[in-house]
C-alpha positions as CSV (number, residue, x, y, z in Angstrom):
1,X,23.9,1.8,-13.3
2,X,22.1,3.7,-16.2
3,X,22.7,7.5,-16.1
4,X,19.6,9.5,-17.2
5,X,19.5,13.2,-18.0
6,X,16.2,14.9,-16.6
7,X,14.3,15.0,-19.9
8,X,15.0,11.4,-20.2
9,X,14.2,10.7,-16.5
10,X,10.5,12.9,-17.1
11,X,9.5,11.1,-20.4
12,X,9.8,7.9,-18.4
13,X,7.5,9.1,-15.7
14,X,5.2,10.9,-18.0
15,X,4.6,7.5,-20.5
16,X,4.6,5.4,-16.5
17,X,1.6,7.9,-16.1
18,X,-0.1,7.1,-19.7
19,X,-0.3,11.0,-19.8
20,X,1.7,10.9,-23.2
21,X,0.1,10.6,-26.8
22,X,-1.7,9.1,-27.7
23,X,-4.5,8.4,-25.2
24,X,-5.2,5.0,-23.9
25,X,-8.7,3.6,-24.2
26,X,-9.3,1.2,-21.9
27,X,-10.6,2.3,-18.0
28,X,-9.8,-1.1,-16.4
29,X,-6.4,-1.1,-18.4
30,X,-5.5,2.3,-17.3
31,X,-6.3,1.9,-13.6
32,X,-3.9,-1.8,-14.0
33,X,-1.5,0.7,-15.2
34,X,-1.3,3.3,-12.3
35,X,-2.5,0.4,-10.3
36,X,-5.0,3.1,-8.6
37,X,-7.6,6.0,-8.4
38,X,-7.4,7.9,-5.1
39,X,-10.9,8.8,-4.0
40,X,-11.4,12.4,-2.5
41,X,-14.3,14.0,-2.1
42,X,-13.3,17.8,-2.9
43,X,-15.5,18.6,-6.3
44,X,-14.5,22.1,-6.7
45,X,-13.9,21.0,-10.4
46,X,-14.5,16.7,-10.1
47,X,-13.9,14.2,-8.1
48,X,-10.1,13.6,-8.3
49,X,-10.6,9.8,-9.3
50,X,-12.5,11.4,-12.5
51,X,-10.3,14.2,-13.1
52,X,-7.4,11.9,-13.3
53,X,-9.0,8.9,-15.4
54,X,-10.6,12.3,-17.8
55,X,-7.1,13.5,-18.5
56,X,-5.8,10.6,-19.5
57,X,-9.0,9.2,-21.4
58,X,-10.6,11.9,-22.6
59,X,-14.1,12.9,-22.9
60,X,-15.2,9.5,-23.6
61,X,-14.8,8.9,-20.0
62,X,-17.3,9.5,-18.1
63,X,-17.8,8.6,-14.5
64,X,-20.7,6.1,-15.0
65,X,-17.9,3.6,-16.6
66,X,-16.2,3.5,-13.3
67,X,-19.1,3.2,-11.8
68,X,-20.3,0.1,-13.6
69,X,-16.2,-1.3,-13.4
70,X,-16.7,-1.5,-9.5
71,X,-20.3,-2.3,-8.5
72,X,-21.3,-4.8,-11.7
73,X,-18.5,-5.7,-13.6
74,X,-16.3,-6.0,-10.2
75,X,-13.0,-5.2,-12.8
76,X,-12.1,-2.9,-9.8
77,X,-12.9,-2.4,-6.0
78,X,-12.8,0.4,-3.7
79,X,-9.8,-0.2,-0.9
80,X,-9.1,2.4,1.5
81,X,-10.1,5.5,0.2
82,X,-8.7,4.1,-3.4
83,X,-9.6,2.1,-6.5
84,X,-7.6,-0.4,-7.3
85,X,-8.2,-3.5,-10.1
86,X,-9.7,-6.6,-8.7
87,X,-6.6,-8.2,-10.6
88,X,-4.7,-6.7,-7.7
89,X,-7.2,-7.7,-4.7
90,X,-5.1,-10.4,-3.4
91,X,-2.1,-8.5,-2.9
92,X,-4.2,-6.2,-0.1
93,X,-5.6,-9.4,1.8
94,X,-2.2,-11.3,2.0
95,X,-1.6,-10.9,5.9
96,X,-4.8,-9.1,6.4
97,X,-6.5,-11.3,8.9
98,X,-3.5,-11.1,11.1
99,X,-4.1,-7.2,11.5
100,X,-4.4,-4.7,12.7
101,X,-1.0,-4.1,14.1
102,X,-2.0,-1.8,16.8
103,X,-2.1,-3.0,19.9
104,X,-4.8,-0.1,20.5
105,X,-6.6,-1.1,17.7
106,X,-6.2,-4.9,18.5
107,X,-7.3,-4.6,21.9
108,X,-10.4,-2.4,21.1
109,X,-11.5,-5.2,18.1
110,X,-11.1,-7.7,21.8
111,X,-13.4,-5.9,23.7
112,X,-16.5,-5.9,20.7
113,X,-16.1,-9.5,19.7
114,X,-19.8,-9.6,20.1
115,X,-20.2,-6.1,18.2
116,X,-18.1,-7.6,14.7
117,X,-19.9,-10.9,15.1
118,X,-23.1,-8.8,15.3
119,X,-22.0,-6.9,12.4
120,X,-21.1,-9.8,10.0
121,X,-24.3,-11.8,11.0
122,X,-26.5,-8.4,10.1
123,X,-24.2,-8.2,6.8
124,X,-24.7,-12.0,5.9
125,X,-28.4,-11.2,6.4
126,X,-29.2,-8.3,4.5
127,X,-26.5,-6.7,3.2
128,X,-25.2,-4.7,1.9
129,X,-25.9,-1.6,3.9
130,X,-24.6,1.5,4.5
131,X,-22.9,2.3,7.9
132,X,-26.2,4.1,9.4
133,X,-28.0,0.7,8.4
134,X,-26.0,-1.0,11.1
135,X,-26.6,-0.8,14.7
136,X,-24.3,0.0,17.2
137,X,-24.2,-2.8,19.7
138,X,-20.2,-2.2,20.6
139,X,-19.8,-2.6,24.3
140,X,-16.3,-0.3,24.2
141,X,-17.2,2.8,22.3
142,X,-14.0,4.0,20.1
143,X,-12.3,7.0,21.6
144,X,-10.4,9.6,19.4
145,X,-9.6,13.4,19.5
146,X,-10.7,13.6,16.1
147,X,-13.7,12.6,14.1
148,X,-13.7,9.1,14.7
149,X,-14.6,9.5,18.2
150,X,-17.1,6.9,19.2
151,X,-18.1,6.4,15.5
152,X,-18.5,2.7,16.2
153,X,-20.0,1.3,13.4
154,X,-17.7,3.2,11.1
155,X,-14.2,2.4,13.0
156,X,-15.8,-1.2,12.7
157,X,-16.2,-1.4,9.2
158,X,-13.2,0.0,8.5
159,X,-10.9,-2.6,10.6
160,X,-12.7,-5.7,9.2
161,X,-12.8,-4.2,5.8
162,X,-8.7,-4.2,6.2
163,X,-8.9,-8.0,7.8
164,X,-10.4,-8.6,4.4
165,X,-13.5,-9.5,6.0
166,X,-16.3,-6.7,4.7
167,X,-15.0,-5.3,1.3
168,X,-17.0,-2.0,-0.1
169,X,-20.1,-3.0,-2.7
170,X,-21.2,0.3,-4.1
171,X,-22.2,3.6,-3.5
172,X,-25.4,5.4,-2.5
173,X,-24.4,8.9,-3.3
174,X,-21.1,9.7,-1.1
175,X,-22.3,6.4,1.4
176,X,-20.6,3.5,1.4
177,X,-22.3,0.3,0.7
178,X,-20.7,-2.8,2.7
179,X,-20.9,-6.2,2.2
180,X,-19.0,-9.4,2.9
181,X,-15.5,-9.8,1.2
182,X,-16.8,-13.4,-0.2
183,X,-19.4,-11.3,-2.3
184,X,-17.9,-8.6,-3.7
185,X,-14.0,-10.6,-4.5
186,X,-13.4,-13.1,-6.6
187,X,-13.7,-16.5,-5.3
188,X,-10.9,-18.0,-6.8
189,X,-8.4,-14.8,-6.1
190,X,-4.8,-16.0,-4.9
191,X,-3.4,-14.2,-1.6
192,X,0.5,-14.2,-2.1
193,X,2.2,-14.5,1.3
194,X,3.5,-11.0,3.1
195,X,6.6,-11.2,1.8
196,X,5.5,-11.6,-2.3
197,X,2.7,-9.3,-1.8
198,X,5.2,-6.1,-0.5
199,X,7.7,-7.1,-3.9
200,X,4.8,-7.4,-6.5
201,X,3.5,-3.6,-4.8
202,X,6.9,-2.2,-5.6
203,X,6.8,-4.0,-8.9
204,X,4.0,-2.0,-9.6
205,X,4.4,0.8,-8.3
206,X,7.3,1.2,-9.6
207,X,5.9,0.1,-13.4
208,X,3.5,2.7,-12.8
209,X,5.5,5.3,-11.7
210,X,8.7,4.9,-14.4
211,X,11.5,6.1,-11.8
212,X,11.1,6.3,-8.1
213,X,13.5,6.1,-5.3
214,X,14.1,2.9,-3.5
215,X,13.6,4.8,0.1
216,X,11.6,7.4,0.4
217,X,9.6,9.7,3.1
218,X,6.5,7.8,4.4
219,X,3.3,8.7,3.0
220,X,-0.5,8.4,4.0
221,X,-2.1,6.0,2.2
222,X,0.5,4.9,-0.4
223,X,4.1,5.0,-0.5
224,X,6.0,6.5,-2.7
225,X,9.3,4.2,-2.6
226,X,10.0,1.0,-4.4
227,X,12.7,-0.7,-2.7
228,X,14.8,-3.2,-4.4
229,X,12.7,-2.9,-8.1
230,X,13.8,-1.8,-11.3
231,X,17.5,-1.2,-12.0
232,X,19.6,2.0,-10.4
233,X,20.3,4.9,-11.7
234,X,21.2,8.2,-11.3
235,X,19.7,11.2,-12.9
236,X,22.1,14.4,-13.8
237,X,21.6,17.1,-11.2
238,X,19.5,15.4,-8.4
239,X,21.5,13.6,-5.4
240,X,21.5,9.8,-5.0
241,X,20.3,6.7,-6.4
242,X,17.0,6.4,-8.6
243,X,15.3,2.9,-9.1
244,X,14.1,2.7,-13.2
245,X,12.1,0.3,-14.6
246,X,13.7,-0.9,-17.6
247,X,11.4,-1.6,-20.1
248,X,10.7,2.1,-19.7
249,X,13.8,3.3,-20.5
250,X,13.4,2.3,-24.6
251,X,10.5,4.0,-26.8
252,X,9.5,7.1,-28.7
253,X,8.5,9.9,-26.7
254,X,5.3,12.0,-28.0
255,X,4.1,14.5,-25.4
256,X,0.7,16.3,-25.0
257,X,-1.1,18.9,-23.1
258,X,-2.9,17.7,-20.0
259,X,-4.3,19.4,-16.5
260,X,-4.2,17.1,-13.5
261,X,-5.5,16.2,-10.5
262,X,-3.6,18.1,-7.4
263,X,-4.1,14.0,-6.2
264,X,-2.2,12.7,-9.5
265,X,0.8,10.7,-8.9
266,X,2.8,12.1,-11.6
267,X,2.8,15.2,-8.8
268,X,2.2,13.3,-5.5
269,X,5.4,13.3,-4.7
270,X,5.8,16.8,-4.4
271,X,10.3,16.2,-3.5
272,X,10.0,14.2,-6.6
273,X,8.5,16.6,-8.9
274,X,11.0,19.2,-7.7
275,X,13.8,17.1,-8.6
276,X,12.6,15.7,-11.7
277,X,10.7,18.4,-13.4
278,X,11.9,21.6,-11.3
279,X,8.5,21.7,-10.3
280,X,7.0,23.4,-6.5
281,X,3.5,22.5,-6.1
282,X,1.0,22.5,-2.7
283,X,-2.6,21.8,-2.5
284,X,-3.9,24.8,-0.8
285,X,-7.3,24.0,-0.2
286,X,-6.6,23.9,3.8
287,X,-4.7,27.3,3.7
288,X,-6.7,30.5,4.5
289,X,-7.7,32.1,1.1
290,X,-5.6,35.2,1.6
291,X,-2.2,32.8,2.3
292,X,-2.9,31.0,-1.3
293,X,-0.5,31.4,-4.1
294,X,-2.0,29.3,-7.0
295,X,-5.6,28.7,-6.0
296,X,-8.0,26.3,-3.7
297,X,-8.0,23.8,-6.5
298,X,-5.3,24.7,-9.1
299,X,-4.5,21.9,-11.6
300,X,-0.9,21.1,-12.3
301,X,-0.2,21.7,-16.3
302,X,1.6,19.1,-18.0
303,X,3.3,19.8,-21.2
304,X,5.2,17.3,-23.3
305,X,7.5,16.4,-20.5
306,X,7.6,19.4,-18.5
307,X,5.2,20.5,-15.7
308,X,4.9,24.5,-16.3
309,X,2.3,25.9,-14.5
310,X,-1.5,25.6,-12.4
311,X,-4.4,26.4,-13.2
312,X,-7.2,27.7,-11.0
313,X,-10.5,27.4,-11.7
314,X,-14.1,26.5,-10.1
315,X,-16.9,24.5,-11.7
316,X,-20.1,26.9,-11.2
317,X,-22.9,24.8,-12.2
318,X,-25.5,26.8,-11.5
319,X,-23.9,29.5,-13.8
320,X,-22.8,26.8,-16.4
321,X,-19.3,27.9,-16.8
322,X,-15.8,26.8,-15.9
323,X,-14.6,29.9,-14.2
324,X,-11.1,30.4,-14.4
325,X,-9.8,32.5,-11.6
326,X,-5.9,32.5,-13.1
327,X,-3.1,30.9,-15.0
328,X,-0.1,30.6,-13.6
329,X,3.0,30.7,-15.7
330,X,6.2,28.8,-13.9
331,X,7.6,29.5,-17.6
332,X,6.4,31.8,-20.1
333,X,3.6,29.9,-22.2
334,X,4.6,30.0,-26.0
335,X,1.5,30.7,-28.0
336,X,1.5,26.9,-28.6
337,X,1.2,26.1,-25.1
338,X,-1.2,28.8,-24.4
339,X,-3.7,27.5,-27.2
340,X,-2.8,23.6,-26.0
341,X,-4.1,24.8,-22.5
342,X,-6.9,26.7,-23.9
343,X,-8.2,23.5,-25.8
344,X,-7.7,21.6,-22.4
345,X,-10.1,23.8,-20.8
346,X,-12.4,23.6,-23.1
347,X,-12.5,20.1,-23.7
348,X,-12.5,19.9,-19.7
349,X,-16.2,22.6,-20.0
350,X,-17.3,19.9,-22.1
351,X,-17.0,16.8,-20.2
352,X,-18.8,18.4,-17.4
353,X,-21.3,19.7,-18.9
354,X,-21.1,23.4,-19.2
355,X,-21.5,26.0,-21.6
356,X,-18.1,28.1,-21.3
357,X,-14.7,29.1,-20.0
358,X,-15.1,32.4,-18.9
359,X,-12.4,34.2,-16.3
360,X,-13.4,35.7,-13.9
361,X,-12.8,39.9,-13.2
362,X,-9.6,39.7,-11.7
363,X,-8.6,36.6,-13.5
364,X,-4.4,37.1,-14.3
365,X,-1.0,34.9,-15.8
């Protein structure tokens, strides 16, 4: 059982996250690393898959590269609403043509045999092709409460893309591009069974994440639990058992100044970064303006091993400036941090191309 205090349980998570100095290099190597981008379309500032490869890369990253990583080089693919290496494709297709598990969904993918046949044969044809490309020839329409409701060709794509069957090619703007599996993945990729595929996830996940628990609260999308990885341990002042990967327990620690992605995983876990860095953080982009406390957008602020504050600021491109609206301070900023987080504004103004950081007339700490 290795017993951590909280700055030692941070700088593992921190150098997990590759958001410690220096910088890595490498776009493939860093998205191996946190073994994925998530892809959300909210640009208030950037895309969050840019904003998170930015502030761990730098300025020499720029959103072409991942571009080129997933619809050329095929070093990554586009799972799911995330971006994930190609190294890792065949753990996400071991089991998948046994899916879905839904009985609803199973019974619905029954009932428009002839609609996926039609939709692999058009695909096979002349793909790829976006979603309004493809006809709707289902014979049961897809009924839902929500959005989905009878968006056939969608709900269609979106099944066989998770039987490993269609696999995402590109983008045409925000529009998906889908092709057949066989031509966008490797042909000689090896699918693990079920049962190797859900260990080597936690392997990495955990790899990626430093320290995790081994049962967590499920999450959309990706969990935040490793089960059985990594050796326990127990971090002073938090309650229970930790899971630690052990080669991250050994190695200098050099912190930096970075502003993240209200999607990044050092912060995902919001119960997490309470425990571990003291830290109380929600994305308030669904909550009326007047009910906000730290902004629409605000970026978490990472400093050396400590998360201690957000910043909230808009990207006006017509205006060419990076408005910032205010800085919040969970703990006063020395002068040190206060410049470190100026410089990562600017630098930030930079990479996207505008002029200035300018506050706005109410802008406050």
């Amino acid at each position: 059982m290795h017993r951590l205090t909280k700055a030692q349980a941070r700088r593992i998570a921190v150098r997990a996250q590759l958001l410690d100095a220096p910088r890595p290099t490498d776009l493939v190597a860093l998205v191996r690393q946190l073994t994925l981008l998530q892809i959300d379309p909210t640009a208030a500032i950037a895309p969050s898959a840019d904003l998170v490869a930015w502030s761990r890369l730098g300025s020499t990253y720029q959103p072409a590269h991942l571009k080129l990583a997933l619809e050329e080089d095929r070093t990554l693919f586009e799972h799911n609403a995330l971006i994930r290496p190609m190294s890792d494709v065949g753990l996400y297709l071991a089991g998948a043509a046994d899916g879905p598990s839904r009985d609803r969904t199973r019974a619905w993918l029954r009932d428009n045999e002839r609609f996926r046949r039609d939709v692999l044969k058009l695909l096979r044809s002349s793909g790829p092709l976006t979603s309004r490309d493809i006809p709707d020839t289902s014979l049961v329409p897809w009924a839902s409460t929500g959005w989905t409701n009878n968006r056939n060709v969608t709900q269609m794509l979106e099944f066989l893309m998770m039987r490993g069957e269609v696999a995402i090619a590109g983008r045409v703007g925000r529009e998906r591009l889908w092709d057949l599996a066989e031509r966008v993945y490797p042909a000689d990729v090896t699918v693990p069974s079920v049962a190797e595929a859900a260990r080597l996830k936690n392997e990495r996940r955990l790899r990626s994440l430093g320290i995790a628990r081994q049962k967590s609260t499920s999450m959309p999308i990706e969990p935040v639990d490793v089960g059985e990885s990594g050796e326990p341990a127990v971090v002073e002042g938090t309650r229970g058992e930790w899971r630690v990967d052990a080669a991250a327990l050994n190695g200098d620690f050099e912190g930096r100044t970075a502003l993240l992605s209200p999607f990044d995983r050092l912060v995902y876990d919001r119960v997490r970064a309470r425990e571990l860095f003291d830290f109380e953080y929600t994305l308030e982009m669904y909550k009326p303006a007047a009910k906000r406390r730290w902004g629409y957008f605000a970026l978490p602020v990472l400093h050396h091993d400590r998360l201690v504050g957000k910043v909230d600021a808009t990207a006006e491109r017509t205006a060419c400036v990076l408005r910032v609206h205010a800085i919040h301070e969970d703990v006063k900023f020395t002068r040190t941090t206060a410049g470190a987080v100026q410089a990562e504004l600017e630098d930030l103004a930079s990479w996207l191309g505008l002029g200035a950081v300018e506050p706005d007339g109410g802008a406050a700490r």
